[in-house]
N, C-alpha and C positions, 0 to 999 in steps of 0.2 A: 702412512696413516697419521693424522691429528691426534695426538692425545689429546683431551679435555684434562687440564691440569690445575685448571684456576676459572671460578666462576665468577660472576659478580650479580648479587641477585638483590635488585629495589623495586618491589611491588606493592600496588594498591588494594590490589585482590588477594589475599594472604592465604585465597582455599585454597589445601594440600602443602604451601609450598613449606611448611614444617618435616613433612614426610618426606618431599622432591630432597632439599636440602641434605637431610641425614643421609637420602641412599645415594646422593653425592658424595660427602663425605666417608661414607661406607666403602664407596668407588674408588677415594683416595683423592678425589677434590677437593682444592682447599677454595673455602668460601669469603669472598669480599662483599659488604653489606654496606648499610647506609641507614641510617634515622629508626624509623618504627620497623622497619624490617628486620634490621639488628638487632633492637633488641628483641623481637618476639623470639627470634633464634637464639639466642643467649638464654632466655629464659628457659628454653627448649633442651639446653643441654648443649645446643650445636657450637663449634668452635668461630668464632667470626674474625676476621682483621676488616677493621671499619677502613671503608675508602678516605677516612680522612687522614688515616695512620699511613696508608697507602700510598696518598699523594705527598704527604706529609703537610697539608695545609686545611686548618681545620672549614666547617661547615658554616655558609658566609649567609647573609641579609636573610636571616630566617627562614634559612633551609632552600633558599631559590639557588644557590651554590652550592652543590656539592660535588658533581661528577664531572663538571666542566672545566677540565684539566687536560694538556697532554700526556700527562703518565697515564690517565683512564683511556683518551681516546687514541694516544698511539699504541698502546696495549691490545688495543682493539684493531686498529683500523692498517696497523703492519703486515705487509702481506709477507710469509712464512716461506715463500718459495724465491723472495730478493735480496740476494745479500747484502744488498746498499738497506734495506729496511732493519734486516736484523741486526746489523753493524750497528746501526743510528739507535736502537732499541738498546745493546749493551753496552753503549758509550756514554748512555743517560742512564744507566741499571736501571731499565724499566722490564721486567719482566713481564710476559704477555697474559694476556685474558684470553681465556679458549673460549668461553661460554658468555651470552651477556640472559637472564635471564628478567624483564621488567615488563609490569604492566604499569599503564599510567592512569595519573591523577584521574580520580572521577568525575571530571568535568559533564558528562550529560548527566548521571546521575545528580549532580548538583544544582546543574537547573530547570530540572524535571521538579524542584522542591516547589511549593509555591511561595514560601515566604524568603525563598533564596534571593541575595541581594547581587548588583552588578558585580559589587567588591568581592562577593564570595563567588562568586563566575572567573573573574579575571586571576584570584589566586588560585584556582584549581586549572590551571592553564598549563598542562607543563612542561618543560624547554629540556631539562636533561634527559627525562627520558625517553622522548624521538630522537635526540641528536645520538645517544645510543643505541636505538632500536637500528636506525638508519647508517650507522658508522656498522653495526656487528652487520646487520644484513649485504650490506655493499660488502663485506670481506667473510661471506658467510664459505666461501671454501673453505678458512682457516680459522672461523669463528659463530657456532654453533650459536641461533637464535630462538629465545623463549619467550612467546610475547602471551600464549595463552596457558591456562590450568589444564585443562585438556587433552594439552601434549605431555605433560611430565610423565606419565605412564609410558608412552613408546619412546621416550626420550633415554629414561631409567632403561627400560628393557633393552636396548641398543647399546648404553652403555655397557651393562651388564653382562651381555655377551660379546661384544669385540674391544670395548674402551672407546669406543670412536662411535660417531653418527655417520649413516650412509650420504654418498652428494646428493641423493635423490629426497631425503630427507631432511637436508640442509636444506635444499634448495625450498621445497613445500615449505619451511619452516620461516625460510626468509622471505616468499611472496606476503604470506600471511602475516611477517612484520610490518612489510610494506603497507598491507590493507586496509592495517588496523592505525599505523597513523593515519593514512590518508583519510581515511574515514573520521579520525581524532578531530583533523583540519578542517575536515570540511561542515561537522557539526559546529567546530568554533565559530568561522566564517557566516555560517549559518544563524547563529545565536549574534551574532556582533549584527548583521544585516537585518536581522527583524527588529533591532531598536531603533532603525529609522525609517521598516515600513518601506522597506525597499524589495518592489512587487519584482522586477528584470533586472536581477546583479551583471554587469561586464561579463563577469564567467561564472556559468550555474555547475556546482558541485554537487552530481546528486549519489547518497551511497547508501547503496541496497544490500540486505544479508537473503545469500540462499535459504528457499524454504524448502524444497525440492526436485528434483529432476523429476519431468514427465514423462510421461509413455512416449507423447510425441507434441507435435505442436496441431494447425489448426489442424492439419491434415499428417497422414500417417510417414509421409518422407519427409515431413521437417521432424529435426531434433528441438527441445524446447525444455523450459526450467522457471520456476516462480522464483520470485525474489520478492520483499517485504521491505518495507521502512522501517526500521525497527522502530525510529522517533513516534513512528505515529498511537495518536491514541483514537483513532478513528473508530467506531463500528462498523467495520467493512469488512468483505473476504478473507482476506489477507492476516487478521484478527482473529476470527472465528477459527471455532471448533470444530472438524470433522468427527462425529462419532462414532459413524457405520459408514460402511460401504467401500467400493474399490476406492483408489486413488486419483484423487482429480486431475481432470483433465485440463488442458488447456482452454479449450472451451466451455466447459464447466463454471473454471473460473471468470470468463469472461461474462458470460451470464447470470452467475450467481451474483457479481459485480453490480448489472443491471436489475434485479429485480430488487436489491440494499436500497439504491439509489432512487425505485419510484417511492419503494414503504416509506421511504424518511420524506416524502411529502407532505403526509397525512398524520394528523395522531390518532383520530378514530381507527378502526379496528379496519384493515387493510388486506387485500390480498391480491397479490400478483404473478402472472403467469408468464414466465420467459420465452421463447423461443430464438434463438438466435442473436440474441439480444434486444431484439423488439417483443413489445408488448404483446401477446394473444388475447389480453385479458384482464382490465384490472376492474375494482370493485373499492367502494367503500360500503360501509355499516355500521348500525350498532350493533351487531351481533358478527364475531369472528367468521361462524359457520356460512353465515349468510353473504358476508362476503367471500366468502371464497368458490361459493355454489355460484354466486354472479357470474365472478373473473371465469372460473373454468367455462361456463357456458359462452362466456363472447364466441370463442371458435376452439373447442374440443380438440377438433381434427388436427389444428395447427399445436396444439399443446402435446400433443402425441411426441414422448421421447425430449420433453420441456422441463424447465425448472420453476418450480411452485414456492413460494418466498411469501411468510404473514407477518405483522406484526405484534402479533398474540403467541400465546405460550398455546406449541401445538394440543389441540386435543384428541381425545380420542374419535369425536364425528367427523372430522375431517380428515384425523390418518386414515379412518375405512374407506373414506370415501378416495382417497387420493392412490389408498391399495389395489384400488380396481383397473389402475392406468397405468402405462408405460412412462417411468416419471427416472429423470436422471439425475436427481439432487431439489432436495427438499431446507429448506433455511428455516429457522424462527430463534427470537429471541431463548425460550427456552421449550422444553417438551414434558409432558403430561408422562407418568410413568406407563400408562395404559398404550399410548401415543404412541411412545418410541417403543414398545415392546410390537404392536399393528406395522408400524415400518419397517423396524428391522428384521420379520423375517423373510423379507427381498433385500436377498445378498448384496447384490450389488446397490442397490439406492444407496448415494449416497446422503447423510444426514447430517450438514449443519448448525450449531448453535451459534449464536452470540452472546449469549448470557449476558447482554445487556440490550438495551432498549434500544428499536431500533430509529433514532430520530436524529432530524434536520441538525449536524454541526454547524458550530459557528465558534471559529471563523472554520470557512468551507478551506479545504484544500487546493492548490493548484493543483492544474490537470494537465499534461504532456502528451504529445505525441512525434513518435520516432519518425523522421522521414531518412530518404540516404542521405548522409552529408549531415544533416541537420536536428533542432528538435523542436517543437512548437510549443510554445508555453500561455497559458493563459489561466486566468481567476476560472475557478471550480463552478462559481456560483451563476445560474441561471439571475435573469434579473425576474423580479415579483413583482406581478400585475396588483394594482393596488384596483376593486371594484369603480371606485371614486372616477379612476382613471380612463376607467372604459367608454369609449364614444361609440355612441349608436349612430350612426349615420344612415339609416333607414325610416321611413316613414311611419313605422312599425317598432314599437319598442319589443323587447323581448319581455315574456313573460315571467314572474321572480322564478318558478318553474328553468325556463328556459335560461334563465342568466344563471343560475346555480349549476346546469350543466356544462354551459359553456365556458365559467371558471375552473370547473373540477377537468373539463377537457382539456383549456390549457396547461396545467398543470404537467397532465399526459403528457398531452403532443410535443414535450419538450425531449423527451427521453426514445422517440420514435424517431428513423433514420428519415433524413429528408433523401427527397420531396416526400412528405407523410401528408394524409387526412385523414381524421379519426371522427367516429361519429359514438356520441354517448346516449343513454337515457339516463337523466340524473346522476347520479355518480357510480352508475355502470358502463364501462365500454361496450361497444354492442357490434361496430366495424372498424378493422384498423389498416387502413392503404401506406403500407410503407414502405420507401426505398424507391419511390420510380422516378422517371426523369423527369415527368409529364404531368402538372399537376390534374390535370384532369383523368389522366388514367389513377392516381391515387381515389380520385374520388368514387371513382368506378368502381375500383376495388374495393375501397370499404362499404361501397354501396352492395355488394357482390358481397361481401363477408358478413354482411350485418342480415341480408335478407331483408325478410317481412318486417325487421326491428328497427329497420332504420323508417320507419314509419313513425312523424314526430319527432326526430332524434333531433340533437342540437349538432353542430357540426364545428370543427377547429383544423384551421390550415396553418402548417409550421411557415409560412412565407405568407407573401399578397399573391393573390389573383391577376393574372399579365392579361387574362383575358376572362371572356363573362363565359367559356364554356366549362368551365370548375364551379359554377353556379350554375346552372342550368344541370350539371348533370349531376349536383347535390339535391336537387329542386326536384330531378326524377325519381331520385330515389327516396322522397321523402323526408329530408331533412326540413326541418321548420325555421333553422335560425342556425347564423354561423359566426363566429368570433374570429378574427384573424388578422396580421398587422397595420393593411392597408399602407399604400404609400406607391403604387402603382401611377403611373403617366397614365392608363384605363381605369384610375380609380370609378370614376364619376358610371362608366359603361359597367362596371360591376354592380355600382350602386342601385343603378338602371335594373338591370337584370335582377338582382332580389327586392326591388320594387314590385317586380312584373309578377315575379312569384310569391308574391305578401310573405317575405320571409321578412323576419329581424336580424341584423345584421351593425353587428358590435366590430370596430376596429382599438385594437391591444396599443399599437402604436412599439411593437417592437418585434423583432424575428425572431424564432427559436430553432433556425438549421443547430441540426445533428446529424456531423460528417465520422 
């Protein structure tokens, strides 16, 4: 067994560690301190020898010196089971450190301020207390590591009953030293690399805090788990509030993800219907209700067991109306007390807030995706059709009618799995062909989804037309006018083709596959 016979405790976060310290002391630990943590313990009653009494050299270039010593880190970093260490340890009378107990400098908090300057960035940087977290963890068999508040409770209670921490709790206690510089570093890294605006570092450090373990993942034989960016200040899933319902799901979140992401298109009064992460449904309006009566009616059937996401403070016409459905997670910035009393009593729905507004950041986030081996990284932001930009290449201009849908389509069609065609009336969706391989089978299908409504609709392809049968069988179903990037070696045969069928026909001049 390790006795714990000497701690040394320098913390930035000073919750509980007044109480940690005394039932140390209590223990029969004698405590070694440093700067502002010394004295809050002294103040405290508690007995302290300051590490500069310790090393016997005092506290250097304002306070960036103090623990970087070998009496501190061979105290630490001696391994207790070598006699060639512990010889070398009483030949220098350095007696050992059992315990290193430190959290460090608040550096994200500090430049989370807005008026925080570089200079005050670069001194809350801090060097002794990873080379300790990292010395005590690397020798955590014979050196007991506190990096969080959190644990001083099971830390205390283990002491208490044997004098000693179990390996099993060493060990948890040293991964989670490790985490937490890494994570230290990699915010630094982080904060140093965005002052030059540098989009693809040599090596991307990304570090996520669990938010919980799932039931399962997409499907019920994977295991799966959310993690959060703590950094971000996003209005996205990951932020939000659950307030009712079971425990999100994996796919849940993925969805809930997607319907955040069309609302912050729009600042008028938005409503959008998930399924699988494609759209079933969106709508704009002056009126919340009304948009949201829109979005549901694009395709009902597909929204069956979907996620419903507004950008209004739900009310209570819409919770009744949305109570009558099989609905698996409902999102709004905030809820009507009438609202959330109509949803919650379907147990399981679950119910979202953001408690903040749900709109366009800027700057947008990168956006990643895992492959094996590898990770892909790219800028967040869709690029934004400016009106000005749009060329009609048709003989036929579009109607202001028709050009207002076929922007408000674009918009969509960016957030719909390619190969997508989407067909709107105004700024209602009315057909949504997503995911095929064949752009003309997309078309089919939102012509197939939309029905009688795609009569007059304006129509938007996430790609160009390779050939003129994605027109022709836009044409059949009634579409009047289509927006899409154009840039095809068959440009001119497409042009042709919505010639024949006095459609209008706008080219965007950019793609918007979503893989």
């Amino acid at each position: 067994m390790n006795e714990i016979k000497r701690a040394l405790i320098s913390v930035s976060d000073k919750s509980s560690v007044v109480e940690f310290a005394k039932a140390l002391q209590e223990a029969g630990v004698e405590i070694l301190s440093t700067g502002g943590t010394a004295k809050v313990l002294e103040e405290n009653g508690i007995k302290v020898t300051k590490v500069s009494d310790f090393t016997g050299y005092p506290e250097m270039l304002d306070g960036r010196v103090k623990t970087l010593h070998p009496r501190v880190h061979g105290a630490i970093l001696a391994r207790r089971d070598d006699p060639k260490h512990m010889q070398q340890l009483q030949e220098a009378s350095i007696p050992t450190i059992d315990m290193v107990v430190v959290n460090l400098y608040p550096f994200e908090e500090t430049i989370a301020k807005p008026d925080a300057t570089f200079e005050d960035a670069i001194e809350n940087i801090d060097i002794g207390g990873p080379s300790m977290l990292r010395s005590a963890a690397k020798n955590h068999k014979d050196v007991a590591v506190v990096v969080n508040p959190n644990d001083y409770s099971t830390v205390i209670e283990e002491i208490r009953t044997s004098g000693d921490l179990s390996p099993d709790t060493r060990w948890k206690l040293a991964l989670e030293a490790f985490e937490h510089t890494s994570r230290y570093d990699t915010v630094i890294s982080g904060y140093l690399r965005s002052r030059k605006d540098v989009l693809f570092p040599d090596t991307l450090g990304l570090q996520y805090e669990k938010v919980q373990e799932l039931r399962y993942g997409e499907n019920p034989n994977q295991k799966a788990a959310f993690y959060r960016d703590p950094s971000s200040k996003a209005v996205c899933v990951a932020n939000a509030e659950k307030l009712h319902g079971k425990k999100l799901s994996y796919n849940n979140i993925l969805d809930a993800d997607a319907v955040m992401d069309i609302l912050k298109e729009f600042e008028r009064p938005t409503c959008s219907v998930i399924k699988h992460t494609n759209p079933c449904g969106v709508a704009v309006s002056d009126d919340i209700y009304d948009a949201f009566m829109k979005a549901y009616a694009c395709d009902p059937k597909s929204a069956f067991g979907g996620i419903i996401g507004v950008n209004r403070t739900m009310t209570p016409e819409i919770a009744s109306e949305i109570s009558k459905y099989f609905v698996e997670l409902v999102v709004a910035p905030e809820y009507d007390e009438e609202a959330f009393a109509i949803l919650s009593k379907k147990k399981n729905v679950r119910i979202m807030a953001t408690h903040a507004s749900i709109v366009k950041e800027d700057p947008v986030e990168m956006k990643y995706v895992k492959v094996k081996g590898g990770l892909l990284s790219q800028t967040g932001a869709f690029a934004e059709l400016d009106p000005k930009d749009a060329k009609v290449v048709t003989k036929r201009e579009p109607t202001e009618i028709e050009m207002n849908g076929l922007l408000f389509a674009w918009k969509i069609i960016r957030h719909i799995k390619s190969n997508s065609i989407l067909l709107v009336q105004g700024e209602e969706t009315v057909g949504v062909g997503a995911g095929q391989m064949s752009r003309v089978d997309a078309s089919m299908l939102a012509g197939h989804k939309a029905g009688e409504r795609a009569a007059g609709s304006q129509l938007a392809s996430d790609a160009f037309f390779p050939f003129r049968d994605g027109v022709d069988e836009a044409a059949k179903v009634g579409a009047t006018s289509i927006i899409q990037p154009g840039g095809s070696i068959r440009d001119q045969e497409v042009i042709d083709a919505a010639n024949e069928h006095e459609m209008a026909m706008v080219f965007s001049g950019m793609r918007m596959f979503k893989h």
